[in-house]
py3Dmol code that shows the C-alpha trace and the ligand (Angstrom):
import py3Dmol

protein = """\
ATOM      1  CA  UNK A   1     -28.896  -7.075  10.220  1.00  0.00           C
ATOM      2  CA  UNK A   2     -26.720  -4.953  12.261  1.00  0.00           C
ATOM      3  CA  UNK A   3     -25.067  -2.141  10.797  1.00  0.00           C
ATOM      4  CA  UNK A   4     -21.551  -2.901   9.655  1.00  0.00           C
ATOM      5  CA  UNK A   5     -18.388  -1.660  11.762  1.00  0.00           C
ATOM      6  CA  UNK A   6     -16.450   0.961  10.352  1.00  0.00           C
ATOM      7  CA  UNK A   7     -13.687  -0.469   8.446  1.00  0.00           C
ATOM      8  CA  UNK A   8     -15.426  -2.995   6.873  1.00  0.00           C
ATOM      9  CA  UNK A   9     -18.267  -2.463   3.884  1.00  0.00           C
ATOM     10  CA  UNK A  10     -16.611  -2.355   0.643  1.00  0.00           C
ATOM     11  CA  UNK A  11     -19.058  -0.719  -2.252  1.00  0.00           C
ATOM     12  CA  UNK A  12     -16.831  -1.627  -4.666  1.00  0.00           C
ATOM     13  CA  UNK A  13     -16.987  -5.638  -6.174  1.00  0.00           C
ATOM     14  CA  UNK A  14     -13.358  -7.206  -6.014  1.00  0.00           C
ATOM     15  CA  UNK A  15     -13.535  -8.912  -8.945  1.00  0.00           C
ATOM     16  CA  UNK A  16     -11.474 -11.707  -8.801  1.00  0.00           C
ATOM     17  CA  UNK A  17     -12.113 -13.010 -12.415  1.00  0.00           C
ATOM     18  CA  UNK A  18     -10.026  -9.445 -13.236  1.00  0.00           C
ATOM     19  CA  UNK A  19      -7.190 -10.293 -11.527  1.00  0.00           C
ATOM     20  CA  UNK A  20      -5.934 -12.533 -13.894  1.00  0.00           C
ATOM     21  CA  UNK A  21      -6.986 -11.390 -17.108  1.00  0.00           C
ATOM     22  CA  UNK A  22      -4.225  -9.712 -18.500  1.00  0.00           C
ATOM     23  CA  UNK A  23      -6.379  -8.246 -21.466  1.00  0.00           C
ATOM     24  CA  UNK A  24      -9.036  -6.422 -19.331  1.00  0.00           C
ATOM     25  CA  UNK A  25      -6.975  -5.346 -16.841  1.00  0.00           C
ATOM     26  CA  UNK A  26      -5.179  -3.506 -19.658  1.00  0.00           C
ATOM     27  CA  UNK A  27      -8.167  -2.205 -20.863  1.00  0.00           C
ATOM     28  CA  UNK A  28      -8.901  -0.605 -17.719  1.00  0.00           C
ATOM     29  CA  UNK A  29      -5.347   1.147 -17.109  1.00  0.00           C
ATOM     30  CA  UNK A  30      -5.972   2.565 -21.232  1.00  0.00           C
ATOM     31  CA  UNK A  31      -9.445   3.974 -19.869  1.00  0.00           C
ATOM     32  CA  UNK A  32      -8.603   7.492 -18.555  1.00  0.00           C
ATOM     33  CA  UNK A  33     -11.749   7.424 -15.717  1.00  0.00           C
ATOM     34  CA  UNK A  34      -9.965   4.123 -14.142  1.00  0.00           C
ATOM     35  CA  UNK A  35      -9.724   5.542 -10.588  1.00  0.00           C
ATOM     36  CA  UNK A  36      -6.395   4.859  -8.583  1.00  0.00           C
ATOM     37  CA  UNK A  37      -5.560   5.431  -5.075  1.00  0.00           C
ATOM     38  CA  UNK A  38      -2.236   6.262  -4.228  1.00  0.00           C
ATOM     39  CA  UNK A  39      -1.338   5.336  -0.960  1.00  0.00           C
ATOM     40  CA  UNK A  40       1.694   7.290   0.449  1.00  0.00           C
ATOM     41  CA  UNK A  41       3.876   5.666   3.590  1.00  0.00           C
ATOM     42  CA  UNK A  42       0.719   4.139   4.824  1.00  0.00           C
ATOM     43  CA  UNK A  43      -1.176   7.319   4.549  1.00  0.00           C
ATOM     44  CA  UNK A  44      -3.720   8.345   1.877  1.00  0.00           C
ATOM     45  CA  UNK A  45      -4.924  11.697   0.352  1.00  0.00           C
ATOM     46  CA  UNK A  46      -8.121  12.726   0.808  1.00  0.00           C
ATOM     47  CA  UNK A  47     -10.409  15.864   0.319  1.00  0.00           C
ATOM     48  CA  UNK A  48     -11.285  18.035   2.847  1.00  0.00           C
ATOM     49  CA  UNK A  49     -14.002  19.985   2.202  1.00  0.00           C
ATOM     50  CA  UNK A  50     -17.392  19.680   3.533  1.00  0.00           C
ATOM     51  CA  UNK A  51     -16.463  16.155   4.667  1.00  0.00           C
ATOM     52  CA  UNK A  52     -14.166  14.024   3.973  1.00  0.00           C
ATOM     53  CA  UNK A  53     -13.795  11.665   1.042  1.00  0.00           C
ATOM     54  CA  UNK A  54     -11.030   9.862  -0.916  1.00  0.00           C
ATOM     55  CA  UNK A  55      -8.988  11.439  -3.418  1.00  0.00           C
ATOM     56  CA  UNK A  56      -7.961   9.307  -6.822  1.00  0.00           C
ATOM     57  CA  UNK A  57      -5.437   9.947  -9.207  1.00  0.00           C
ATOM     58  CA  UNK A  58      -5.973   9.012 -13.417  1.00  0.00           C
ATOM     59  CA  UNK A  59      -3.582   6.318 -14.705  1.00  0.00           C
ATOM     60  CA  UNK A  60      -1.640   8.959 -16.818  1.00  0.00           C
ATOM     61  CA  UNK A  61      -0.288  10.033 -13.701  1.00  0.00           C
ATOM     62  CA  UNK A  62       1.256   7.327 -12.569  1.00  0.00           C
ATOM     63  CA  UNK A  63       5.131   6.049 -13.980  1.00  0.00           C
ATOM     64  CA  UNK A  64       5.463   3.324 -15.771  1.00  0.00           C
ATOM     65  CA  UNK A  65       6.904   0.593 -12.685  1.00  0.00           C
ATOM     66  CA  UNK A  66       3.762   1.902 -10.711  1.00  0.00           C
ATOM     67  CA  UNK A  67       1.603  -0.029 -12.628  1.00  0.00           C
ATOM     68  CA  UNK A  68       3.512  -3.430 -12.495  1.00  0.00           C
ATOM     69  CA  UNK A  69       3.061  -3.255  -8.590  1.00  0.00           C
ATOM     70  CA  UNK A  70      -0.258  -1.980  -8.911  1.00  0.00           C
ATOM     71  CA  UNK A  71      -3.050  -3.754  -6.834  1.00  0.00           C
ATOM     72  CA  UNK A  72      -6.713  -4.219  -8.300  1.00  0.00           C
ATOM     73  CA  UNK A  73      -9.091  -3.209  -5.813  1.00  0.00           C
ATOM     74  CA  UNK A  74     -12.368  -4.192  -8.132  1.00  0.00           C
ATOM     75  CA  UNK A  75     -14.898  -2.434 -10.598  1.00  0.00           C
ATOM     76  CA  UNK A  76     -17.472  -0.152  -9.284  1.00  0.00           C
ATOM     77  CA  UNK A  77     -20.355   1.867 -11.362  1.00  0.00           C
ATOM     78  CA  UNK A  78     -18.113   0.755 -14.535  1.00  0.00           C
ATOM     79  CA  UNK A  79     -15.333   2.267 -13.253  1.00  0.00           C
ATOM     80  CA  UNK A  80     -12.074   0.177 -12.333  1.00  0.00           C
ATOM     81  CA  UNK A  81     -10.183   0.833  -8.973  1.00  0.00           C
ATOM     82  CA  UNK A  82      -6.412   0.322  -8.532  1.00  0.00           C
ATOM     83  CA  UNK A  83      -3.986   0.786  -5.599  1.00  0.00           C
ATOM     84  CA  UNK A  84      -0.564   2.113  -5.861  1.00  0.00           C
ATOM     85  CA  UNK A  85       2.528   2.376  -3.489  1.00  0.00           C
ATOM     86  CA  UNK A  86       3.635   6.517  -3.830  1.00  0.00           C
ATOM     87  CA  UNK A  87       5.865   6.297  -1.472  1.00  0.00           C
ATOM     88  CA  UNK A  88       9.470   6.286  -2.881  1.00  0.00           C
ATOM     89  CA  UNK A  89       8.155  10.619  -4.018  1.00  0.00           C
ATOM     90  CA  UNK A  90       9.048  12.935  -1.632  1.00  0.00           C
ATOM     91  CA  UNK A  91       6.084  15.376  -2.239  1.00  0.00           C
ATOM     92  CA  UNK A  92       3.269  13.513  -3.415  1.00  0.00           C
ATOM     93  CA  UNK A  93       0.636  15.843  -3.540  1.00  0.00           C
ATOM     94  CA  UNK A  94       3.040  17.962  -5.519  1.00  0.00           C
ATOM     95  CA  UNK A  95       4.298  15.519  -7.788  1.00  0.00           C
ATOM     96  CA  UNK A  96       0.691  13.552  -8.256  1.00  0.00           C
ATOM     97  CA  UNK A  97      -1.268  17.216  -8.956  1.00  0.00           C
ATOM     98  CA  UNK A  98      -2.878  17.438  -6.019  1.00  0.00           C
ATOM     99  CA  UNK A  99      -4.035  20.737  -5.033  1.00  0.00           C
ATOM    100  CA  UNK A 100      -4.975  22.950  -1.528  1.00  0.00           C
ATOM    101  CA  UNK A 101      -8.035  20.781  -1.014  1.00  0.00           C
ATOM    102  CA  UNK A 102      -6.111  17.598  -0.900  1.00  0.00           C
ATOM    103  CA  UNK A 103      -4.435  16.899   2.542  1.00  0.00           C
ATOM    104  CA  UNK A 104      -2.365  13.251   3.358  1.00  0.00           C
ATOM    105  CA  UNK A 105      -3.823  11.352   6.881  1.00  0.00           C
ATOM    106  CA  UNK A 106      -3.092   8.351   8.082  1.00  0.00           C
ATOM    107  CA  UNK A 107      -6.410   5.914   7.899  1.00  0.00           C
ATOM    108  CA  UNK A 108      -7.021   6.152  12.040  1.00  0.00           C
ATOM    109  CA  UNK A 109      -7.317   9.837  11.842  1.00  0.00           C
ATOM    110  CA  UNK A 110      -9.397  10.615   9.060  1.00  0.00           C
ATOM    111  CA  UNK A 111     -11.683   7.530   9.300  1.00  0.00           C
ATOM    112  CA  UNK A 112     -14.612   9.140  11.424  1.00  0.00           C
ATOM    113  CA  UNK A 113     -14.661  11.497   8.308  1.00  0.00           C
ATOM    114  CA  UNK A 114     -15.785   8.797   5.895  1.00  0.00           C
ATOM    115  CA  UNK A 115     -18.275   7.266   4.450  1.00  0.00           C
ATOM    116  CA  UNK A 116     -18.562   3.966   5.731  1.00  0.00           C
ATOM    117  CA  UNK A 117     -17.413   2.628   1.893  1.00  0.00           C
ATOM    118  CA  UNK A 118     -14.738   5.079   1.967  1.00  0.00           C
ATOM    119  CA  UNK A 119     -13.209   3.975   4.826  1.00  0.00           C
ATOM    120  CA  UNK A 120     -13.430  -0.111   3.602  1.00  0.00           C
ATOM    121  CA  UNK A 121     -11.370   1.032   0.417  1.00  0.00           C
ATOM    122  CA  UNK A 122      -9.034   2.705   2.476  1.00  0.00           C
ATOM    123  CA  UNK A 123      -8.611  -0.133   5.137  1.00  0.00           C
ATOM    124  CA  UNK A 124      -8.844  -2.428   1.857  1.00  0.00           C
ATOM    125  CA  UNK A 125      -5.691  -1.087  -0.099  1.00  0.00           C
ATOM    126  CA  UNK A 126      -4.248  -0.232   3.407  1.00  0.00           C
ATOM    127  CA  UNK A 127      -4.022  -4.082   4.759  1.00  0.00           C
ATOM    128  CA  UNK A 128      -2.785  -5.105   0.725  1.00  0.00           C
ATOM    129  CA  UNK A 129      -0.338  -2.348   0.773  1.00  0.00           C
ATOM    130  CA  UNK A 130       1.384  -3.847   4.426  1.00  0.00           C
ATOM    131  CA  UNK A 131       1.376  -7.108   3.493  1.00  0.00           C
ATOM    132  CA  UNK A 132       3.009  -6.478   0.175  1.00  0.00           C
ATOM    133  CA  UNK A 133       5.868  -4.476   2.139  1.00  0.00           C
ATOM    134  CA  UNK A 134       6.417  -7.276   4.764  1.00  0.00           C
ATOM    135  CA  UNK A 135       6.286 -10.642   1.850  1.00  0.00           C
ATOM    136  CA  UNK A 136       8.843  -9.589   0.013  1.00  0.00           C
ATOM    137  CA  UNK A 137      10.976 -12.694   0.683  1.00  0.00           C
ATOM    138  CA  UNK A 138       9.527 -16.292   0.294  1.00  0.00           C
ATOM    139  CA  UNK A 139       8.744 -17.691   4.031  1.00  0.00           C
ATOM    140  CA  UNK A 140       9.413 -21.433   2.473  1.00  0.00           C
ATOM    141  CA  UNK A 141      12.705 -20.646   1.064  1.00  0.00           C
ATOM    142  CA  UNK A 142      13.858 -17.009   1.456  1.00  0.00           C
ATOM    143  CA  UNK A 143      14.025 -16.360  -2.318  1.00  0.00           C
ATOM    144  CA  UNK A 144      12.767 -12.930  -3.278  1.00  0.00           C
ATOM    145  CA  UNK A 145       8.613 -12.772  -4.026  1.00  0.00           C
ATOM    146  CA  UNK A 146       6.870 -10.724  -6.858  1.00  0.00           C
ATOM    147  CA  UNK A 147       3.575  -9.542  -7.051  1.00  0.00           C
ATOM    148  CA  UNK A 148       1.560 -11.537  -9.451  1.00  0.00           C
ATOM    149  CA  UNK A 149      -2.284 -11.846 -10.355  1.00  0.00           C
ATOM    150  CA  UNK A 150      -3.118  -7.686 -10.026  1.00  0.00           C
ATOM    151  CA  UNK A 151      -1.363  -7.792  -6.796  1.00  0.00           C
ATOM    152  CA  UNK A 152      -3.216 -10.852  -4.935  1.00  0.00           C
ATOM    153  CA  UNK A 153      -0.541 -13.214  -5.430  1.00  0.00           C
ATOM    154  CA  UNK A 154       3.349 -12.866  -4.188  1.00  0.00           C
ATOM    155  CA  UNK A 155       5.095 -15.536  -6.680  1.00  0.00           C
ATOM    156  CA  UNK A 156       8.786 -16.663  -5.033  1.00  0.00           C
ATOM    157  CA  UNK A 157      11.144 -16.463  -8.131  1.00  0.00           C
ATOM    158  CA  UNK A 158      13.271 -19.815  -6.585  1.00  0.00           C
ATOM    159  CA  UNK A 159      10.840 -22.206  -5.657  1.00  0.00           C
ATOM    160  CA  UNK A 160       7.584 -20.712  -7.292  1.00  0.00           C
ATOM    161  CA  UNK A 161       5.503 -21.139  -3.715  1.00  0.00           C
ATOM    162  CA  UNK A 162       2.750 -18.755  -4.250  1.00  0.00           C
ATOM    163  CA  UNK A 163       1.784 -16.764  -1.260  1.00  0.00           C
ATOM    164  CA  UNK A 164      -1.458 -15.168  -0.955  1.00  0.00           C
ATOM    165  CA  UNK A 165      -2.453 -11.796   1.287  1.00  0.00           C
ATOM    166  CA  UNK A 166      -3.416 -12.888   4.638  1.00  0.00           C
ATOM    167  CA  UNK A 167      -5.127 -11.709   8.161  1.00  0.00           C
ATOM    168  CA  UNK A 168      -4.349 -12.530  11.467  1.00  0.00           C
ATOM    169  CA  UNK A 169      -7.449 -13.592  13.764  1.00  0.00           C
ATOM    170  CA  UNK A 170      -7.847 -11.243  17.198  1.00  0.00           C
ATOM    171  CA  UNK A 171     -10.436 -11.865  19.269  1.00  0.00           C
ATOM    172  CA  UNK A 172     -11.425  -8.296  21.225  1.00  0.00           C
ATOM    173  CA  UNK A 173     -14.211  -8.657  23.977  1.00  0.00           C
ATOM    174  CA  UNK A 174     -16.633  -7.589  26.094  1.00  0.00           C
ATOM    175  CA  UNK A 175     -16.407  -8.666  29.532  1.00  0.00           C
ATOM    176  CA  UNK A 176     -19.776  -8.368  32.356  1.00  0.00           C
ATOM    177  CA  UNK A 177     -20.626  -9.351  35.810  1.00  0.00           C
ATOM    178  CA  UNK A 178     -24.239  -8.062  36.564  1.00  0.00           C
ATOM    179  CA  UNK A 179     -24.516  -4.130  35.678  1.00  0.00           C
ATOM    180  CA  UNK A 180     -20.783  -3.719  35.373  1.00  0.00           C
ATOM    181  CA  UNK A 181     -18.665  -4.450  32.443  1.00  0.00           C
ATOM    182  CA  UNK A 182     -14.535  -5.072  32.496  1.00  0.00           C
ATOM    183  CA  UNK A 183     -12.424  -2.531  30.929  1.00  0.00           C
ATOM    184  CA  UNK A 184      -8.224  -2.469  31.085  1.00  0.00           C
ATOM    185  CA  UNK A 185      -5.855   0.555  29.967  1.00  0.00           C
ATOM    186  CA  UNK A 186      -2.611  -0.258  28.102  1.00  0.00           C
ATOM    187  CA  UNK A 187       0.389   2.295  29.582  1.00  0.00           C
ATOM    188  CA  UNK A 188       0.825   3.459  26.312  1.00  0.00           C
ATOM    189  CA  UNK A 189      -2.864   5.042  25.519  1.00  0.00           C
ATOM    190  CA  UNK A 190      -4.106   8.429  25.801  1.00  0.00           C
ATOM    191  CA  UNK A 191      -4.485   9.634  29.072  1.00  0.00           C
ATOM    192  CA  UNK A 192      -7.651   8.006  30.951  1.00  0.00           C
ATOM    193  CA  UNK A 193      -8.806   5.869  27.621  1.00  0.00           C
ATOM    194  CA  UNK A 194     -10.101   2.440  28.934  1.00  0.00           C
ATOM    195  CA  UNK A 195     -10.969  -0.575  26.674  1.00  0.00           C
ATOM    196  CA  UNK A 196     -12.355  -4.155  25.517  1.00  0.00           C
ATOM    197  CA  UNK A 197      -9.125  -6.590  26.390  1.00  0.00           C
ATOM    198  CA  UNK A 198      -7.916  -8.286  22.827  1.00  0.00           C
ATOM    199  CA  UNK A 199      -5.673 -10.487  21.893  1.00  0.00           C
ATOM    200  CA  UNK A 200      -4.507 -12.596  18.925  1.00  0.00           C
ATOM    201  CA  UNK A 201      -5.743 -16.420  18.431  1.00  0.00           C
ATOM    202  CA  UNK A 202      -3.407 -18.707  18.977  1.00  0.00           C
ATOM    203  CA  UNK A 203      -2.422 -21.632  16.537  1.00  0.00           C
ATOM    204  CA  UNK A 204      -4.754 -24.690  18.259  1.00  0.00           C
ATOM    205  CA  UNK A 205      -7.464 -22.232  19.543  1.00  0.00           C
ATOM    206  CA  UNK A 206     -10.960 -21.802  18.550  1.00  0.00           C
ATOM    207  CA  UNK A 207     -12.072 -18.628  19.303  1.00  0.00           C
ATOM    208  CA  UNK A 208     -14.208 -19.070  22.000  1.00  0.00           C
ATOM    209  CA  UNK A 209     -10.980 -20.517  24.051  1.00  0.00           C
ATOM    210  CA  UNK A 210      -9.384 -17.513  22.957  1.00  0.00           C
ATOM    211  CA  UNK A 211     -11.174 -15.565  24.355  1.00  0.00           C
ATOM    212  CA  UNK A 212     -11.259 -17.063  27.481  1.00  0.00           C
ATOM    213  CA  UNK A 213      -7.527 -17.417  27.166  1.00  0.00           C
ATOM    214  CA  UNK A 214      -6.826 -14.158  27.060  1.00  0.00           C
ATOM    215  CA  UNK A 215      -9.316 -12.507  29.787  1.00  0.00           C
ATOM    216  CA  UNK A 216      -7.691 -14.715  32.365  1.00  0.00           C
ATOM    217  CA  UNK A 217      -3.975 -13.946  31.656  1.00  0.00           C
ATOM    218  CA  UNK A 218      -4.242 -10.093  31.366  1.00  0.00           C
ATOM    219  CA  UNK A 219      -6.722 -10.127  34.083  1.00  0.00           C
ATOM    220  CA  UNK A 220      -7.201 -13.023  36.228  1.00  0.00           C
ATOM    221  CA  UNK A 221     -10.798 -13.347  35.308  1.00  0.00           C
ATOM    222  CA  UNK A 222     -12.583 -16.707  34.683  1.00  0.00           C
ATOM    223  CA  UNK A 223     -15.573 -16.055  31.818  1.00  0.00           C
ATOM    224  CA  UNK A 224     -18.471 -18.407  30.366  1.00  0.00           C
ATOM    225  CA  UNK A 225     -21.161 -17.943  27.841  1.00  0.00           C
ATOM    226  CA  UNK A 226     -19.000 -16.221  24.823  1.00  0.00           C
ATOM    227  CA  UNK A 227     -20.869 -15.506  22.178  1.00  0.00           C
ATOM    228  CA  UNK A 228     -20.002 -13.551  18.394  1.00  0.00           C
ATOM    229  CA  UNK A 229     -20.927  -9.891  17.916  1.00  0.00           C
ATOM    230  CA  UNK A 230     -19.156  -8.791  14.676  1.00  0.00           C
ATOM    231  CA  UNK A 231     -16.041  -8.794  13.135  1.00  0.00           C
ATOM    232  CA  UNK A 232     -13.644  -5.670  12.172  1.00  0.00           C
ATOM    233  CA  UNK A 233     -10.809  -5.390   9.313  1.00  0.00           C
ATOM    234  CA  UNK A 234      -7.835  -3.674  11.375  1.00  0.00           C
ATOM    235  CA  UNK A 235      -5.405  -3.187   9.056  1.00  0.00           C
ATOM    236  CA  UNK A 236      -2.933  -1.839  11.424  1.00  0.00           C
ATOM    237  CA  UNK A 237      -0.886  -3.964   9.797  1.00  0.00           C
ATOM    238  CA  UNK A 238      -3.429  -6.782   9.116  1.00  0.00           C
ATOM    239  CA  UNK A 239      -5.885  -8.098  11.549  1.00  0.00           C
ATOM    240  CA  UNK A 240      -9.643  -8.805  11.526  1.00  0.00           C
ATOM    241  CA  UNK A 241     -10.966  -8.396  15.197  1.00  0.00           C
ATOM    242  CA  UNK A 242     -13.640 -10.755  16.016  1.00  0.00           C
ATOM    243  CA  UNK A 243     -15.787  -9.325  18.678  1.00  0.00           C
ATOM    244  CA  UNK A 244     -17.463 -11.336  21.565  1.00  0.00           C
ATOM    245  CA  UNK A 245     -19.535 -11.340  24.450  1.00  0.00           C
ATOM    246  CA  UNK A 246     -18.481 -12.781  27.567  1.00  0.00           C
ATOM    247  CA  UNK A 247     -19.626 -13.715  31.123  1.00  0.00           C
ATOM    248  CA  UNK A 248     -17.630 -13.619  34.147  1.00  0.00           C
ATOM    249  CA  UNK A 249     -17.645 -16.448  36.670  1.00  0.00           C
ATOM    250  CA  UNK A 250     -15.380 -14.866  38.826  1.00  0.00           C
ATOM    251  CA  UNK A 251     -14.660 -10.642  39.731  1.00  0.00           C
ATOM    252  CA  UNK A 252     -11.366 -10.464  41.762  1.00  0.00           C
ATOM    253  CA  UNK A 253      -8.853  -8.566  38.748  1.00  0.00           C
ATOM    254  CA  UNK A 254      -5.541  -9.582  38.951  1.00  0.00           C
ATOM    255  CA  UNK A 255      -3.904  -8.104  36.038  1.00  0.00           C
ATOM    256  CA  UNK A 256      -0.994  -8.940  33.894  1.00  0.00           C
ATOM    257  CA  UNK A 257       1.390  -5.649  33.950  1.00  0.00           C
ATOM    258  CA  UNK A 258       3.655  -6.664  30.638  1.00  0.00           C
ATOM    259  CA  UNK A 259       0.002  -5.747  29.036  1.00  0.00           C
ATOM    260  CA  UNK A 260      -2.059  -3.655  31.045  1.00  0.00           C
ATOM    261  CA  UNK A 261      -1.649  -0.886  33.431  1.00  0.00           C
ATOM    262  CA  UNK A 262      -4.640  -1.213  35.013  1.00  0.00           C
ATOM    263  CA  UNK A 263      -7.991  -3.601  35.092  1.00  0.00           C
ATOM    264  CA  UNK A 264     -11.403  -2.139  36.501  1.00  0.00           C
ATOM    265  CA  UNK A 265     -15.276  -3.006  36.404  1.00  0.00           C
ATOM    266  CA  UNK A 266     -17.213   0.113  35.426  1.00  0.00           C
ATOM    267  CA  UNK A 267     -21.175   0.664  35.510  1.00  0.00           C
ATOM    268  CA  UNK A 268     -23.234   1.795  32.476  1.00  0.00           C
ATOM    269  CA  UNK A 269     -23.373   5.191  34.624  1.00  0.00           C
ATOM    270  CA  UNK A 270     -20.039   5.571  34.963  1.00  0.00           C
ATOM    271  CA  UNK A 271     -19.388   4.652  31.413  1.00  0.00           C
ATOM    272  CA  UNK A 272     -22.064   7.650  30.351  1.00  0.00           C
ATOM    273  CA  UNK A 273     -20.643   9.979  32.713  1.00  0.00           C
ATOM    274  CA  UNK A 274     -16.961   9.188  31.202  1.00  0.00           C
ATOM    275  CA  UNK A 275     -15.517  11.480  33.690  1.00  0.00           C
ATOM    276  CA  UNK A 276     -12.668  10.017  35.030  1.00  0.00           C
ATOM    277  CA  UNK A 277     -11.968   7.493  31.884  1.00  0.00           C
ATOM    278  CA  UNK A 278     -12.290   8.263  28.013  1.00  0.00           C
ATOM    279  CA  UNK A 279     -13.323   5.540  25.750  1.00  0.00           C
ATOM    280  CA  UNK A 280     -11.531   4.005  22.860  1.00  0.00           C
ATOM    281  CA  UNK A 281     -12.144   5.565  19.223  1.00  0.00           C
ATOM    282  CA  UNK A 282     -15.051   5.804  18.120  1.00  0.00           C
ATOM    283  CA  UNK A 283     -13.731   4.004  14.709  1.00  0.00           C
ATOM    284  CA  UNK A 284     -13.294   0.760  16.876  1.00  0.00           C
ATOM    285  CA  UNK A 285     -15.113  -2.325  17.505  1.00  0.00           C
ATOM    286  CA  UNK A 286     -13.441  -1.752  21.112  1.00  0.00           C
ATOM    287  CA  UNK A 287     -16.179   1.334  21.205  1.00  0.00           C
ATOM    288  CA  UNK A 288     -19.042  -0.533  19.193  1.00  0.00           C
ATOM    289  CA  UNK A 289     -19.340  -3.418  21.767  1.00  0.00           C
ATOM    290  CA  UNK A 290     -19.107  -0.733  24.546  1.00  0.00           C
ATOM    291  CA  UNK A 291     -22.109   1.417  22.716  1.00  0.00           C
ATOM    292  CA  UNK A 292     -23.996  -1.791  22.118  1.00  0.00           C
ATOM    293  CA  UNK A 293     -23.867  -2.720  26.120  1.00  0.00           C
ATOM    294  CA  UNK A 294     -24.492   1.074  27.353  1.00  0.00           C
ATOM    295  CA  UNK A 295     -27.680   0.528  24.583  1.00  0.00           C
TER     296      UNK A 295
END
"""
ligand_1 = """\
1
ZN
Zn 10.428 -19.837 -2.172
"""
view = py3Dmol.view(width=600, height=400)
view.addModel(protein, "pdb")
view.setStyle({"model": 0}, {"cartoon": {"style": "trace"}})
view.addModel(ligand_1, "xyz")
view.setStyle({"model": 1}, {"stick": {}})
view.zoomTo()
view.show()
């Protein structure tokens, strides 16, 4: 099996038999070594000593409405893992009590600092946390919504629709012709960083036409023979990234300039070299399928 992306392997179970069991879940907030993450304006607080690793807070901590929007993340080693929203406090280290060790960092930054089940949790409660902030009104109705069943469920209070947290489908991939592989820039990245082209799958798509879809309108290129490499959780607000292979029939790049800047083919030497382009983090699937072609 090939190792997992960074992102994605959870260590923790989800339990989803908890989620609705208002007598254990009660249980769990009573035990003081239930762990809970407070997430903090879409950043988290982590340690940063040696390396870094998540910091959690005790449920005594935590006020009383907290818990009522509180989002089970699952059960782990005996130990129960929650998610809270921290960020109507100003100073949440201070007011949580944090100390000097504990620092707040958005998920992108501090992710090549994790462990790999580290950084699921954190793209776990990161992707619940957005989608609770942008379902707060019913999409059937417009009513308001409340969070329901440990914070997998948004119940509308007018017409009852239950909505449940969702993902939108990208497809991000891997274009070649020969020894060269096709990489575009977006205006708005880093200086010299070059990429995988990605999109979002359109409602009467598979993937595969997706795909296809996509490398011809940003860059005029015709490609065959797509195949699945992995999938990422990019919680950025809430995508999964489905990674392909692809094949080009045809190498004249004429690209689309409301989404790229620029379109080139680059050898595996010029890729290793990396001296006039950068490539894309190394937390991304952009920068796995690139490593797995240079391999
Ligand atoms: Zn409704």
């Amino acid at each position: 099996m090939k190792r997992a992306n960074v992102l994605s392997g959870l260590a923790v179970d989800r339990a989803p038999g908890l989620r609705s069991d208002p007598t254990r879940l009660a249980e769990a907030w009573a035990r003081p070594e239930t762990r809970v993450l407070p997430v903090w304006r879409s950043k988290h607080i982590v340690v940063t000593e040696e390396s870094s690793r998540v910091a959690f807070v005790s449920p005594d901590r935590l006020r009383a409405r907290d818990r009522e929007n509180a989002i089970l993340l699952g059960e782990g080693d005996g130990t129960t893992y929650f998610a809270v929203d921290v960020s109507e406090v100003d100073e949440p280290l201070a007011e949580l009590g944090f100390d000097t060790v504990h620092t707040i960092v958005g998920l992108r930054e501090v992710a090549p600092l994790l462990s790999q089940s580290d950084g699921a949790l954190l793209a776990y409660a990161n992707g619940m946390m957005s989608w609770h902030r942008r379902h707060r009104f019913c999409n059937a109705c417009g009513g308001s919504t409340a969070s329901a069943q440990a914070g997998h469920v948004r119940e509308c209070s007018a017409c009852q629709e239950l909505h449940f947290p969702r993902t939108d489908p990208a497809v991000i991939m891997l274009v070649t012709a020969g020894e060269q592989c096709l990489l575009g820039r977006q205006a708005a990245w880093p200086d010299k960083v070059y990429s995988t082209l990605a999109g979002f799958v359109e409602p009467g798509e598979s993937l595969e036409e997706a795909v296809a879809r996509e490398v011809h309108e940003e860059a005029g290129i015709r490609v065959e023979d797509v195949h699945y490499h992995s999938s990422q959780p990019w919680p950025f607000p809430g995508s999964l990234m489905l990674g392909f292979t692809a094949v080009a029939t045809t190498r004249d790049i004429e690209i689309q300039t409301d989404e790229l800047e620029d379109a080139r083919w680059f050898t595996r030497d010029e890729l290793r070299a990396a001296e006039t382009i950068r490539l894309p983090s190394t937390i991304s699937i952009a920068r796995r399928l690139i490593e797995d072609w240079l391999d």
